[in-house]
Backbone and ligand atoms as CSV (ligand in chain L), in Angstrom:
chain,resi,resn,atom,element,x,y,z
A,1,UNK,N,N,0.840,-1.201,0.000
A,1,UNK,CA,C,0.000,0.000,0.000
A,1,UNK,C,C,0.874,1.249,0.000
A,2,UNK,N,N,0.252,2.123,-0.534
A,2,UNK,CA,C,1.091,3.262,-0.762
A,2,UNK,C,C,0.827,4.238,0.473
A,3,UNK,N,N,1.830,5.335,0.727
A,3,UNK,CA,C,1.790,5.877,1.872
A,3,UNK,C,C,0.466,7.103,1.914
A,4,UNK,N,N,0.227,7.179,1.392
A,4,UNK,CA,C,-0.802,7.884,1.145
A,4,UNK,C,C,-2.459,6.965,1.562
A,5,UNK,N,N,-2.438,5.550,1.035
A,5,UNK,CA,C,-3.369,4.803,1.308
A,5,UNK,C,C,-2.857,4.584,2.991
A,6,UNK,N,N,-2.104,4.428,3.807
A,6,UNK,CA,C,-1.965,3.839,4.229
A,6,UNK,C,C,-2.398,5.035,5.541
A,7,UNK,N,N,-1.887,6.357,5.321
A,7,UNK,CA,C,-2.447,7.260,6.158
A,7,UNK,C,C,-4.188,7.646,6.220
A,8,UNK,N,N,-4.556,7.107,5.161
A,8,UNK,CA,C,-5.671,6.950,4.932
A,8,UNK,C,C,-6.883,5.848,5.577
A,9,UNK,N,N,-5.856,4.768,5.566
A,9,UNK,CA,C,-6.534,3.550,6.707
A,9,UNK,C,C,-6.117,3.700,8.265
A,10,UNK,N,N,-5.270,4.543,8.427
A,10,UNK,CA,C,-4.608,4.512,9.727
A,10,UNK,C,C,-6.011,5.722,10.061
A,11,UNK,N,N,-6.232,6.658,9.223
A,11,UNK,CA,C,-7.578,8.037,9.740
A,11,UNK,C,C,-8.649,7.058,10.040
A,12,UNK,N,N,-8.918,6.191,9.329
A,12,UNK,CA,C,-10.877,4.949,9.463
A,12,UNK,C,C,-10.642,4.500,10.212
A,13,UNK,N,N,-9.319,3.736,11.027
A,13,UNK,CA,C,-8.972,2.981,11.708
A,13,UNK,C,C,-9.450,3.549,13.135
A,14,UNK,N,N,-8.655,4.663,13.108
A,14,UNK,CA,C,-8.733,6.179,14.883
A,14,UNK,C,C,-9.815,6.028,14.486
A,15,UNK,N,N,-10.885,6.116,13.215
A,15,UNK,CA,C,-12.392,7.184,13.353
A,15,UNK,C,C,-13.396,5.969,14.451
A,16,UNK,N,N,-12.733,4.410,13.841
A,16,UNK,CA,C,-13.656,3.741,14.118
A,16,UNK,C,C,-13.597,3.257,15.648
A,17,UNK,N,N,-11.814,3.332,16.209
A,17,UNK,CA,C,-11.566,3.192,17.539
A,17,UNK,C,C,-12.478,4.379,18.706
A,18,UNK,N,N,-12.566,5.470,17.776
A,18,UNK,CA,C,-13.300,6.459,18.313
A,18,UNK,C,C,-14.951,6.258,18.377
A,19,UNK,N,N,-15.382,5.584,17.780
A,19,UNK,CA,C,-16.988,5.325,17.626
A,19,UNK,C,C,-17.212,4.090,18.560
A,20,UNK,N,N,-16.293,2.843,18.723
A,20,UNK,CA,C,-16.149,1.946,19.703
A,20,UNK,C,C,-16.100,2.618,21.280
A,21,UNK,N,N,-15.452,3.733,21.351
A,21,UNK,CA,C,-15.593,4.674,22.968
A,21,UNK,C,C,-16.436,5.330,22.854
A,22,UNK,N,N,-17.528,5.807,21.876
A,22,UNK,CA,C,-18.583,6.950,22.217
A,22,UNK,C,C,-19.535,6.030,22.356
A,23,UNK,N,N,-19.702,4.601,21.947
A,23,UNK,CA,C,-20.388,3.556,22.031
A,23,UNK,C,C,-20.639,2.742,23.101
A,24,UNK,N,N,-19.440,2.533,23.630
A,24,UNK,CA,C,-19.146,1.818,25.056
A,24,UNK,C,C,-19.897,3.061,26.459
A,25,UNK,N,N,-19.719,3.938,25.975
A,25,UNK,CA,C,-19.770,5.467,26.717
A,25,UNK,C,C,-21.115,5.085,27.226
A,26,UNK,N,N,-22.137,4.362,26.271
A,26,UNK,CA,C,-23.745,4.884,26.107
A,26,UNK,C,C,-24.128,3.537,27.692
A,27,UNK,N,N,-25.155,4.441,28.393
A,27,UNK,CA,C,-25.502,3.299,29.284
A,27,UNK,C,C,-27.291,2.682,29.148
A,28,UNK,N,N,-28.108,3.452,28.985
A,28,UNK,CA,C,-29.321,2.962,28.408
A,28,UNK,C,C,-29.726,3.352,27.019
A,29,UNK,N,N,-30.341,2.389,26.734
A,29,UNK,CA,C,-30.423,2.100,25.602
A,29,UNK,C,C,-31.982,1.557,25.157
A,30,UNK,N,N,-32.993,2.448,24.430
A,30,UNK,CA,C,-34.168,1.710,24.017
A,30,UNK,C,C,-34.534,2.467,22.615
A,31,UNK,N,N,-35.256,1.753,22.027
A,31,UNK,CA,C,-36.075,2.240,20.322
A,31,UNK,C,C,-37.574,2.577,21.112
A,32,UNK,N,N,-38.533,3.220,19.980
A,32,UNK,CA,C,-39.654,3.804,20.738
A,32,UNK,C,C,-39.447,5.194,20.951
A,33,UNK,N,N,-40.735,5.969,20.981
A,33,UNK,CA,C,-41.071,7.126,21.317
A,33,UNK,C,C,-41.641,7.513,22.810
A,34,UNK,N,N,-41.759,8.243,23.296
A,34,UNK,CA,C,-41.934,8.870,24.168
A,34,UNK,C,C,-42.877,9.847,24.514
A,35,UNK,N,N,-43.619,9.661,24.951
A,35,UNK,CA,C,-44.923,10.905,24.619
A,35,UNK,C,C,-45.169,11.132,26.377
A,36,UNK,N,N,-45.317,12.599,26.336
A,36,UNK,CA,C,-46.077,13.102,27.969
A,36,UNK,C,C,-47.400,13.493,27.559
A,37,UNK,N,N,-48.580,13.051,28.202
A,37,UNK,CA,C,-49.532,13.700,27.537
A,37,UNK,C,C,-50.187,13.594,29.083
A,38,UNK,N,N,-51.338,14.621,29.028
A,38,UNK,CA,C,-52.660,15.236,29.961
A,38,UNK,C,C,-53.965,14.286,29.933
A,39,UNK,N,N,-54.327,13.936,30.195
A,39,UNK,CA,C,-55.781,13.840,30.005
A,39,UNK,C,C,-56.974,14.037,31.158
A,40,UNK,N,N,-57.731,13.631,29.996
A,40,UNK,CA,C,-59.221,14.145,30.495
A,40,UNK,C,C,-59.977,12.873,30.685
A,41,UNK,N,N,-60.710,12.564,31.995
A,41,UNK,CA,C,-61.026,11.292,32.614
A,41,UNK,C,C,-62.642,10.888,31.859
A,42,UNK,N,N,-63.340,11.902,31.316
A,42,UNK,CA,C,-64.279,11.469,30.615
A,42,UNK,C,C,-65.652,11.725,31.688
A,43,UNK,N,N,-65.132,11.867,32.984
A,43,UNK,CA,C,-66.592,12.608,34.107
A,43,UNK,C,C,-67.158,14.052,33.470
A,44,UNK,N,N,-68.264,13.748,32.857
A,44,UNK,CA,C,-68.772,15.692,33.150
A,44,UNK,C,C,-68.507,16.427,34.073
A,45,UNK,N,N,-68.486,15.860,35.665
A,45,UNK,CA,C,-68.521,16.867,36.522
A,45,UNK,C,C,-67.263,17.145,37.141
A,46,UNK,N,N,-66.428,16.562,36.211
A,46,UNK,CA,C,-64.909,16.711,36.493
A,46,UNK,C,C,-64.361,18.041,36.067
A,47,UNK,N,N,-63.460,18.808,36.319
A,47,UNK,CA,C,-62.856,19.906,36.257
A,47,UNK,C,C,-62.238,20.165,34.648
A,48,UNK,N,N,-61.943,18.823,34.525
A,48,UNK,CA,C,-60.953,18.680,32.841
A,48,UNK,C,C,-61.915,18.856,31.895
A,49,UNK,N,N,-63.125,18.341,32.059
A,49,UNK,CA,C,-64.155,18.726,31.329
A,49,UNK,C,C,-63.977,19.804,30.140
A,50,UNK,N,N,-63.808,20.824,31.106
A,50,UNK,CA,C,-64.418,22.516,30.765
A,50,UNK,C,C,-63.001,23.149,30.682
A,51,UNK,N,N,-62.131,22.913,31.501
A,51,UNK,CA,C,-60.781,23.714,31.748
A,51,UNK,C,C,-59.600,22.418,31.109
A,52,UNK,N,N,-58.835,23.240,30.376
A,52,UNK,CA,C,-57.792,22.470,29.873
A,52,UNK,C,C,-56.465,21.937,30.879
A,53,UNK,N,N,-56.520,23.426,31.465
A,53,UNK,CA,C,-55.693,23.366,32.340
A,53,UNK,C,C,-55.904,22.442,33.765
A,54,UNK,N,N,-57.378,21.831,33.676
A,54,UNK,CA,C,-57.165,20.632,34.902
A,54,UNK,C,C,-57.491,19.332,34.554
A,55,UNK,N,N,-56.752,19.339,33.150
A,55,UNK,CA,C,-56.807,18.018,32.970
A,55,UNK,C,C,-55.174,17.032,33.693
A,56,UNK,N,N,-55.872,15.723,33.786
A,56,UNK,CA,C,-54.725,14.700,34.580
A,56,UNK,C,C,-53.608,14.375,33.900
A,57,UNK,N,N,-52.629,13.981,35.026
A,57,UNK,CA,C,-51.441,13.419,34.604
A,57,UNK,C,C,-50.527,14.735,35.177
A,58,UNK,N,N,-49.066,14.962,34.386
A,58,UNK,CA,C,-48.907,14.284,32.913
A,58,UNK,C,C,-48.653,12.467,32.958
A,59,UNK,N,N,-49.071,11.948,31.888
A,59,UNK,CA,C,-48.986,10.843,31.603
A,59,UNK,C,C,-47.672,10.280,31.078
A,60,UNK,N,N,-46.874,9.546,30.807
A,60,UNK,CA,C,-46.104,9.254,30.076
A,60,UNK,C,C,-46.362,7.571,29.448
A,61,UNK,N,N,-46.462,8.051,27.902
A,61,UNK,CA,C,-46.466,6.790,27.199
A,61,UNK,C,C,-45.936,6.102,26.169
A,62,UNK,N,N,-45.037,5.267,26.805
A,62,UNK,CA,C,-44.340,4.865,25.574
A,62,UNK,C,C,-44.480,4.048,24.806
A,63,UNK,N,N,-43.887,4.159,23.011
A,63,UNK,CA,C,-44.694,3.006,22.038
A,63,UNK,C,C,-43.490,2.706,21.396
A,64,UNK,N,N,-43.639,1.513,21.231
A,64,UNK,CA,C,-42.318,0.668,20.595
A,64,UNK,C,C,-42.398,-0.769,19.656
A,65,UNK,N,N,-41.966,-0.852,19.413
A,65,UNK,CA,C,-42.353,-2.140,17.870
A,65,UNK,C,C,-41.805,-3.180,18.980
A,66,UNK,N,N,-42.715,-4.290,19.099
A,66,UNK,CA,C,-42.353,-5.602,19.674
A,66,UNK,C,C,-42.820,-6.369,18.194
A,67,UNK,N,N,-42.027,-7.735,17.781
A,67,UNK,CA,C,-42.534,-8.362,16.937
A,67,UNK,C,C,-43.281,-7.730,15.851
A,68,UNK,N,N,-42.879,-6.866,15.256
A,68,UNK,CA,C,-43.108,-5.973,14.579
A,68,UNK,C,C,-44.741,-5.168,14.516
A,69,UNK,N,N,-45.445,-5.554,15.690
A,69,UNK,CA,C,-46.389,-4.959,16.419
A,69,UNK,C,C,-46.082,-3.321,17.176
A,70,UNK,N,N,-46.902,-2.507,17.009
A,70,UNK,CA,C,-46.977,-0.952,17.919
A,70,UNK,C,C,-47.648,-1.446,19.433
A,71,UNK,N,N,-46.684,-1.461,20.292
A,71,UNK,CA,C,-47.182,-1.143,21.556
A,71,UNK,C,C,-46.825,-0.027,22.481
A,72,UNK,N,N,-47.896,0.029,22.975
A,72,UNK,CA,C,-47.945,0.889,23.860
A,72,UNK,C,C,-48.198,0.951,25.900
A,73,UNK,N,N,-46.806,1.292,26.297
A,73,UNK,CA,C,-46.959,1.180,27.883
A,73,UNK,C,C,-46.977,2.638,28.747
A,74,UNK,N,N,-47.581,2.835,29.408
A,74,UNK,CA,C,-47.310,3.903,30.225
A,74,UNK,C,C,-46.461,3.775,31.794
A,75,UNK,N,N,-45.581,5.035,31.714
A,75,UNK,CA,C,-44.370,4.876,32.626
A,75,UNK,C,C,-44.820,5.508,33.741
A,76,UNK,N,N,-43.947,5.652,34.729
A,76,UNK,CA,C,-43.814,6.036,35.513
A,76,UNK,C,C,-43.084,7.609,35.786
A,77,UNK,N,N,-42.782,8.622,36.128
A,77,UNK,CA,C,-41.896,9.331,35.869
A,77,UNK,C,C,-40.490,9.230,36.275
A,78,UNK,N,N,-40.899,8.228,37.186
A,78,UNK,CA,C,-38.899,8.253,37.147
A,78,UNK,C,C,-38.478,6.963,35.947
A,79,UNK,N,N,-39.746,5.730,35.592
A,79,UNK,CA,C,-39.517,5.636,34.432
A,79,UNK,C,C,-39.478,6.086,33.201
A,80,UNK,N,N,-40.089,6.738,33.042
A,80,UNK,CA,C,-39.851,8.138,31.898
A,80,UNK,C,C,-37.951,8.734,31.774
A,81,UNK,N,N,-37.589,9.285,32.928
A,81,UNK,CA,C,-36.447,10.248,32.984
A,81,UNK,C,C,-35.507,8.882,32.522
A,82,UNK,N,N,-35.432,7.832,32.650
A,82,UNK,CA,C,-34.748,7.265,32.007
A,82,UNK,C,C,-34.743,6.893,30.875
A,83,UNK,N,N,-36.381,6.703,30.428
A,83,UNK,CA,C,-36.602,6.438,28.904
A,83,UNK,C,C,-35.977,7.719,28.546
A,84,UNK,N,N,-36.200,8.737,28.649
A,84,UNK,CA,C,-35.921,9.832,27.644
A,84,UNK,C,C,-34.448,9.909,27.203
A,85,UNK,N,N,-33.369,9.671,28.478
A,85,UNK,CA,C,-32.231,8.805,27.817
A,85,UNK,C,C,-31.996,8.001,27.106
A,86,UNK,N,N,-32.400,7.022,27.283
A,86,UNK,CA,C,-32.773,5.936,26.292
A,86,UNK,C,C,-32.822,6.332,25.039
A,87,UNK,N,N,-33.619,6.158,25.317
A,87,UNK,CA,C,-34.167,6.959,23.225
A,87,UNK,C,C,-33.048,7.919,22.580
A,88,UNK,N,N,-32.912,8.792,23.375
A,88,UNK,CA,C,-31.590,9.516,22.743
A,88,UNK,C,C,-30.395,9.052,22.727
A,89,UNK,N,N,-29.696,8.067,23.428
A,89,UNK,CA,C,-29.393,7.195,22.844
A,89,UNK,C,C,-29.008,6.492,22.071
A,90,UNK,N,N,-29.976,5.675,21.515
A,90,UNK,CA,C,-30.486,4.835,20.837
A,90,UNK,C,C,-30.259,5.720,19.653
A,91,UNK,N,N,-30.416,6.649,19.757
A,91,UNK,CA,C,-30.678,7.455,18.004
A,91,UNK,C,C,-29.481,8.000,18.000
A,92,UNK,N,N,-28.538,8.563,19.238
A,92,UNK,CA,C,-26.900,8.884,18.977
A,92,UNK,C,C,-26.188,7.560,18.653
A,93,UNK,N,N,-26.626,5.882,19.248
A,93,UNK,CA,C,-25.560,4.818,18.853
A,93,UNK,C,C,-26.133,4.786,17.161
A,94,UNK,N,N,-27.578,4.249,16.366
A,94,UNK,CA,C,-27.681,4.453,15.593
A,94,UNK,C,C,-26.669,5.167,14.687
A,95,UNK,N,N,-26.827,6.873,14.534
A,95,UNK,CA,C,-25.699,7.349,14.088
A,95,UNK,C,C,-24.281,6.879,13.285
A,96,UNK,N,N,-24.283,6.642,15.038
A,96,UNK,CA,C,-22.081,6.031,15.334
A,96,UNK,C,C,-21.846,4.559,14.559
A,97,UNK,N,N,-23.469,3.856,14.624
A,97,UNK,CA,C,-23.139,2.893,13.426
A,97,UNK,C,C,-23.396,2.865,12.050
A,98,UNK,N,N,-23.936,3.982,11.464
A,98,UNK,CA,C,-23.503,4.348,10.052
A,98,UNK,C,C,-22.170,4.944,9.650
A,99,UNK,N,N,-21.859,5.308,10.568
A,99,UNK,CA,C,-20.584,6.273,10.576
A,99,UNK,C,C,-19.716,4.744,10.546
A,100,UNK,N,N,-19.617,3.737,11.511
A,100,UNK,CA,C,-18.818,2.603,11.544
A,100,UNK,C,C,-18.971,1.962,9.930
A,101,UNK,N,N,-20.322,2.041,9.482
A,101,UNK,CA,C,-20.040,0.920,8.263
A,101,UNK,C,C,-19.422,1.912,7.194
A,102,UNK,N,N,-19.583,3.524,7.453
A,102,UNK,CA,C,-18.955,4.508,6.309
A,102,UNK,C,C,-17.961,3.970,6.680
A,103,UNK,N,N,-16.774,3.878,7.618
A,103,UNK,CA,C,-15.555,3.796,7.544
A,103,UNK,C,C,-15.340,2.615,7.630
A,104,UNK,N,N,-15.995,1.764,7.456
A,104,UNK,CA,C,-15.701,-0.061,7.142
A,104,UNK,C,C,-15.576,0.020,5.678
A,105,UNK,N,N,-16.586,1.001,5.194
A,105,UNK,CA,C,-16.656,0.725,3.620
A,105,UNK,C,C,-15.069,1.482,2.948
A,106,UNK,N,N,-15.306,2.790,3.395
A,106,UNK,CA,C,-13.628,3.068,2.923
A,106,UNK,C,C,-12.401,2.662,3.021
A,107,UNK,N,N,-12.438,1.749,4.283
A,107,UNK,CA,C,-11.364,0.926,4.550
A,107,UNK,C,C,-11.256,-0.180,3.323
A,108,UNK,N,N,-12.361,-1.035,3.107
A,108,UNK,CA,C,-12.865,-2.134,1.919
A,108,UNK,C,C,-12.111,-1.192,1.081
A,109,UNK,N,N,-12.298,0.068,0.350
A,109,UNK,CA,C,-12.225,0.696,-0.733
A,109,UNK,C,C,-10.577,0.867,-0.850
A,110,UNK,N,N,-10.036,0.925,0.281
A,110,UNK,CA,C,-8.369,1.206,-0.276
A,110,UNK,C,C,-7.818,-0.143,-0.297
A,111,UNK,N,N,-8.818,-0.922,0.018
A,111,UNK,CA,C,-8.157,-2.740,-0.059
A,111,UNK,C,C,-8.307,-2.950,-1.205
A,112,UNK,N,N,-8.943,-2.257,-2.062
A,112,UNK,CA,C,-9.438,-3.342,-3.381
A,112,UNK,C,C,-8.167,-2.308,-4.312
A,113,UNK,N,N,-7.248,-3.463,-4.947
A,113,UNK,CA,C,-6.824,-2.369,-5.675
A,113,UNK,C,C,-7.207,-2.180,-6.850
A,114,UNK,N,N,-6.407,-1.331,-7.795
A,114,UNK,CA,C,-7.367,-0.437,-8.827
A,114,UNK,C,C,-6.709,-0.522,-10.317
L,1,ZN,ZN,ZN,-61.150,14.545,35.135
């Protein structure tokens, strides 16, 4: 390999040692959305009724593909404060593994020669 290729696999090499520590870094981890929502209990003579502002909760509910089914659970709030990590997350490791197969693929690319 020429020195030029070779500084070139040595850059994918750091990028990808670097995506292996922002990876390891991550401590929860879930797919799914996250929703806080209010509601309204459905009594007429309830307060939420008429006023927006006394409707219940907040609620937290989360929905997530099991078996390629939409479900839906409602949390807790200190289960929540962790989902909301989670999820973000989940969508920063996502990321770090496109970024891994970009620099898997350029690595492939200075292997093949030309
Ligand atoms: Zn109510």
């Amino acid at each position: 390999m020429s020195s030029a290729v070779n500084a070139k696999a040595t850059k994918s090499n750091e990028k990808i040692a670097e995506i292996k520590r922002s990876l390891s870094a991550l401590e929860h981890l879930s797919s799914g959305t996250l929703l806080k929502r209010m509601k309204v209990c459905g009594n007429p003579r309830c307060h939420c009724a008429s006023d927006p502002a006394a409707r219940h909760g907040p609620y937290y509910e989360w929905s997530y593909l099991k078996g390629g089914k939409l479900r839906h659970r409602t949390l807790t709030p200190e289960q929540a404060d962790i989902m909301w990590l989670a999820i973000a997350n989940h969508r920063k490791a996502k990321k770090l593994l496109r970024a891994w197969e970009a620099q898997t693929r350029n690595l492939m690319e200075l292997k093949t020669p030309k």
